[in-house]
C-alpha positions, 0 to 999 in steps of 0.5 A: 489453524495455521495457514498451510503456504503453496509455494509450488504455485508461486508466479513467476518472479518477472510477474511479482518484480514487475509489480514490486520493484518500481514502486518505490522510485514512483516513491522517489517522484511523490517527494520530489512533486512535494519538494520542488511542486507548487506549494500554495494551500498547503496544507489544505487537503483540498490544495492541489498539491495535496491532492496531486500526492495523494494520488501519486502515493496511493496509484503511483507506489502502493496499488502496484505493490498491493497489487502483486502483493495479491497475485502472489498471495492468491496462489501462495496463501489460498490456492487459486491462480490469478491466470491472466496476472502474467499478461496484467503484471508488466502494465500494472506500474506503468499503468498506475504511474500514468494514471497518478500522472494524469490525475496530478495534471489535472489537480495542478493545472485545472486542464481537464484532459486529465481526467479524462485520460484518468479515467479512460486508463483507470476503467481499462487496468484496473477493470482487467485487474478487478476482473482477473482478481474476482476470477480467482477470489470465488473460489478461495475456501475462508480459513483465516483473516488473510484468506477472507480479505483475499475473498473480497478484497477486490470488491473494495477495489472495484467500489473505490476505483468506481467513485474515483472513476465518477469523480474524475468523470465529473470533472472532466464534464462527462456528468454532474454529481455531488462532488463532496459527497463522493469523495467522502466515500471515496476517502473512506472506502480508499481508506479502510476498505481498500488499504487498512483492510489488504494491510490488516489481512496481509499482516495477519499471515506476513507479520507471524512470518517474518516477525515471530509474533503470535499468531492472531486469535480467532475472534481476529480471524473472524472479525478481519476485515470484515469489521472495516467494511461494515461501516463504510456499508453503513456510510452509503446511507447519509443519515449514518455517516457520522454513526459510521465515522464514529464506528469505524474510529473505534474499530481501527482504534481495537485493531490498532491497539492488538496489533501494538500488542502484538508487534511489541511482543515480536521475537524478532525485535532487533530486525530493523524493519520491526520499528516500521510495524510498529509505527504502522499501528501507531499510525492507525491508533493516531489517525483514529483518534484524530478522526474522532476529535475532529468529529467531535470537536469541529465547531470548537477547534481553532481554525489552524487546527481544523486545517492541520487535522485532515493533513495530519490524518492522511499523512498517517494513514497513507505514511504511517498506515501504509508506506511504512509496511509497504516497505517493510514488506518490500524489504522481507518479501523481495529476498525472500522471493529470491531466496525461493526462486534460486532453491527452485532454480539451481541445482541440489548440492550448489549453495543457495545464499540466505536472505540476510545475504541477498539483502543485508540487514544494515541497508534495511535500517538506514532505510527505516531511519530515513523513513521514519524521519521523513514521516516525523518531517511530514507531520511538522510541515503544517507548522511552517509549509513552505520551508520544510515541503523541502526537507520532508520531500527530499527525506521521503523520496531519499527514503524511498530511493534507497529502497529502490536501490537495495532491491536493484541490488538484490536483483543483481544479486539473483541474476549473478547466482542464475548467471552460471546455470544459465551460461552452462545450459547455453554451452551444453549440447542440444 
């Protein structure tokens, strides 16, 4: 059964495009730390840089977009308003922003302030976000992939925020814990649990949508993403966590593979954001794989290679998997919001613009080219390092940058419409 949309119950736009419209300029900074940051140990996932960006991509530009993605979701797809998002919203990107900025000082200075500031501001947002998010998903009624994933996601949440918190903990010097171990899960559940999981749920409603595929069967509905979580429960016992590595490869791998199915089938193919899904699934397809051979090879693979494999992997997951939907959503769900916001707000019988018209096609796919291009530069660093941190860097924060621009534009755009309506209700008598 098809999933019955409530835009009545839509939030305001100040509290979605406070979440949204930021994110990719706080892109624009992760390829710039990549250009122009220090470079040694690339790409070792555990060089300082790498961990710097990290952070940067996945607090710094997906939380807020995911995020808002959830307190627009929470009433439109299920029902139930999240009450406090108005007073969270204007906190979320600064707050992500900081955050991501604190851990990377920390990562590339060795100071331990920064942790502690990390996790002293990560407690408070994303506690009031868990907070407010849990508030409303107990009363979602389950009918589909994307409701049940808007039912737990903010559990997925709350266990990556805590081992993000533990560890930062640790090395401000709070406590001691082991280290190796906790990333692994916190690796994992930021991963699966958190960001394939809100994606995967998410595309299960937008990608119909916008994109004309067929609608995912029941056994997805079922499964979705509940699957995902499976593992990464399964992983909290030690003895299991190369059972729950191989399991969790091979249930993205199945997820991958329909969702290539079913993107190639698109009816709206010639939209230029539909290379970006399907490069998401191959993405994930990819990442899975990789995951495996390096399972299943570690102690026969080359050295360079050994160390190229975790770059690979994360760059697939967080770009591939995550950044290049982002922006495929970025590109549909903002014009859209405006589209919808002006049909409420203007008057019956005044013209109220299209979609293609808020933000022209052209401007999405020089922007899927850019990013896709910065993806490919991404996956080639390992080879050379140091000359092309550059050109990746700049390709991903020009990428972004441009996404940022349209959405101003857009903006712009929405404001220009609700300029006359606003001038008259001024000059009208009271």
């Amino acid at each position: 059964m098809a999933t019955i949309l409530n835009y009545e119950l839509a939030p305001s736009p100040a509290t979605i495009f406070g979440c949204l419209l930021p994110a990719p300029w706080l892109g624009v900074a992760a390829g710039l730390l990549l250009a122009f940051g220090p470079a040694a140990g690339l790409p070792d996932r555990y060089a300082p840089l790498t961990l710097a960006l990290t952070h940067w991509l996945v607090l710094g530009m997906l939380a807020p977009v995911m995020l808002g993605a959830m307190f627009q979701l929470m009433p439109v797809v299920a029902g139930q308003t999240v009450v406090f998002a108005r007073y969270i919203s204007p906190f979320v990107a600064l707050g992500s922003a900081a955050i991501a900025a604190c851990l990377s000082a920390g990562f590339l200075s060795g100071e331990r302030a920064g942790f502690v500031w990390a996790a002293r501001l990560a407690a408070v947002l994303y506690g009031a976000v868990v907070l407010a998010l849990a508030g409303a998903a107990w009363r979602v009624s389950v009918t589909d992939a994307t409701t049940r994933t808007l039912r737990w996601i903010a559990l997925a949440l709350a266990v990556v925020i805590g081992l993000g918190i533990a560890m930062a903990g640790s090395f401000a010097g709070w406590w001691q814990i082991q280290v190796l171990r906790w990333l692994d899960l916190h690796v994992a559940w930021g991963l699966l649990g958190w960001i394939a999981a809100l994606v995967l749920g998410v595309a299960s409603t937008v990608v119909p949508m916008f994109w004309q595929t067929g609608r995912p069967g029941a056994r997805w509905q079922r499964s979705a993403p509940g699957l995902l979580w499976l593992p990464l429960l399964l992983a909290a016992w030690a003895p299991l966590w190369q059972f729950a590595l191989w399991s969790a490869c091979a249930i993205v791998a199945g997820f991958a593979v329909l969702a290539l199915h079913a993107v190639w089938q698109a009816k709206r193919r010639f939209d230029p954001a539909w290379i970006l899904w399907l490069a998401c699934a191959l993405s994930w397809l990819a990442a899975a794989l990789l995951t495996a051979l390096q399972t299943l090879f570690a102690a026969h693979l080359p050295q360079q290679i050994a160390l190229c494999l975790p770059w690979w992997i994360g760059v697939l997951a967080l770009v591939g998997g995550a950044v290049l939907p982002v922006n495929a959503m970025l590109g549909k769900i903002i014009p859209f919001l405006v589209f919808l916001h002006l049909r409420r707000q203007i008057p019956a019988g005044r013209r109220v613009p299209t979609m293609q018209a808020v933000l022209p096609p052209q401007r999405l796919q020089w922007q899927a080219r850019m990013v896709l291009l910065a993806l490919a530069l991404l996956l080639a660093l390992p080879l050379a390092p140091s000359p092309l941190a550059v050109p990746a860097g700049l390709a991903f924060a020009l990428s972004q940058g441009w996404m940022g621009g349209a959405l101003l534009l857009t903006l712009l755009r929405y404001r220009k419409e609700l300029l006359p309506m606003l001038l008259a209700q001024r000059l009208s008598p009271k």
